[in-house]
Phi, psi and omega in degrees: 000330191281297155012275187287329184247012109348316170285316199301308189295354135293292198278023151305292170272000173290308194273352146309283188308313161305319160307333148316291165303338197274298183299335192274315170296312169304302221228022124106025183271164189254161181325300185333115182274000194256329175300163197222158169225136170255341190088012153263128170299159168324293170310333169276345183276318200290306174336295170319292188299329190266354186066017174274355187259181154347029203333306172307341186263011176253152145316196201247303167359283180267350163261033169251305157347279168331293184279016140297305144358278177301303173305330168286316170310302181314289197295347169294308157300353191233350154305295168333320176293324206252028176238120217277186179201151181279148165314173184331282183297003195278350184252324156282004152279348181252357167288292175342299190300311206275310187294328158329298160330293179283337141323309176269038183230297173318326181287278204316321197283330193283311182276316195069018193207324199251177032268315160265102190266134165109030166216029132078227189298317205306354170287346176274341145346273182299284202305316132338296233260344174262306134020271184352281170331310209262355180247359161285312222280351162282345148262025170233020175295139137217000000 
């Protein structure tokens, strides 16, 4: 009995649905079930986005929009404004240096004796210490 009337309440709805599509096709609208109509054409929204349309012909919605819009541009812009940036050369000198480093600690492990001779380990020293430099000078990158 649970069966059968599970089955009637399918084929309700199917024959619901196709009429739903069927009416949706009739009055030229699209197939697509994933579109939605809100009752704003496309253009007024596009309008809106663009600051081009009419502010009086609009609803309190969409000139609520607009000005939400605006204000998110404006603070976007004066971030963008209150924001320094380093100079040229700064990333590539602080690539330089590190790599400078791992080289001269790679020269010190291969030789034992250069890039400077005769001051044993403290060369791996000066090599850490360029390292260094150059993984301080990536935090103050922006």
């Amino acid at each position: 009995m649970a069966d059968e009337e599970l089955h009637e309440t399918d084929e309700d709805q199917k024959d619901w649905q196709a009429a739903v599509d069927g009416e949706a096709q009739a009055a030229g609208g699209d197939a697509d079930p994933q579109a939605e109509d809100y009752g704003v054409p496309m253009d007024k929204v596009e309008a809106v986005l663009n600051a081009t349309a009419d502010k009086t012909m609009l609803t309190p919605q969409m000139q609520r929009m607009m000005q939400r819009q605006a204000e998110n541009t404006k603070r976007v812009e004066e971030s963008i404004k209150g924001t320094k940036s380093n100079p040229r050369w700064f990333v590539p000198l602080f690539c330089v240096l590190m790599i400078i480093g791992l080289v001269w600690a790679v020269v010190y492990y291969l030789t034992s004796d250069y890039p400077i001779p005769g001051i044993g380990a403290w060369n791996l020293l000066i090599a850490f210490g360029i390292i260094m430099v150059g993984f301080i000078m990536t935090m103050w990158w922006r």
